[in-house]
N, C-alpha and C positions, 0 to 999 in steps of 0.2 A: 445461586447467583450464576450467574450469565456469562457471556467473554464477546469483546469484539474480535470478529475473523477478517482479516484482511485478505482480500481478493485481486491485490495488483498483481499475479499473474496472471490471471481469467480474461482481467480487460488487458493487459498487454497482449498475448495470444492472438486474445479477437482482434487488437489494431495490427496485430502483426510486426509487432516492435520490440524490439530487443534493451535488455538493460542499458549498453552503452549509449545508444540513442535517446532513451529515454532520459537517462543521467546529463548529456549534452544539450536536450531540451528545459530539461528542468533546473540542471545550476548543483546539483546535489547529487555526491560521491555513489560512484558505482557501490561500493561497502554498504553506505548507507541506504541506498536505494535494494541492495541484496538484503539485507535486514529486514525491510519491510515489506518484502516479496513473500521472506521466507515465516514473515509473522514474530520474528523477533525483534521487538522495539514495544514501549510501554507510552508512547507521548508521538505526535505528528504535530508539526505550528498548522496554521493555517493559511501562511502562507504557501507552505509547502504541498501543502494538499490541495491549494488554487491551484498552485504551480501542474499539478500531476493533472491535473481536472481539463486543463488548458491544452498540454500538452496532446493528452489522450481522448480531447473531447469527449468530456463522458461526466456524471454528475458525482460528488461522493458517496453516495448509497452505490455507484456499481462498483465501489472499492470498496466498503466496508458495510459488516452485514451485522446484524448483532443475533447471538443466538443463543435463547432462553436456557434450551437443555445442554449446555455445551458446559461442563466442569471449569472452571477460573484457572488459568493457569499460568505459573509466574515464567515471565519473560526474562529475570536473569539469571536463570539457570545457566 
């Protein structure tokens, strides 16, 4: 089985936007928004993932990738 890999650094980098902006744009805790940079978190609403889409102009496939050979790996370690 597989794992989703989240890529909100990749498309922050390329807009050239930093967490606390990002966070000010979207309504949602630097912490929280650090979490989902760093690939640790199990669940995103989808409002919050409109929310980053808007922000970053960018679609959600250029934040989240999913990858067949990639070992499942638990997020509350």
């Amino acid at each position: 089985m597989g794992q989703i890999i989240l890529r909100l650094d990749r498309v922050m980098a390329d807009r050239k936007m930093s967490l606390n902006d990002l966070s000010e744009k979207v309504g949602v805790s630097n912490v929280n928004l650090s979490k989902m940079k760093n690939g640790k978190i199990s669940a995103i609403r989808f409002s919050t993932l409109e929310a980053i889409c808007d922000a970053l102009d960018c679609q959600p496939g250029d934040i989240l990738e999913y990858d067949k050979t990639a070992p499942k790996t638990d997020v509350t370690e």
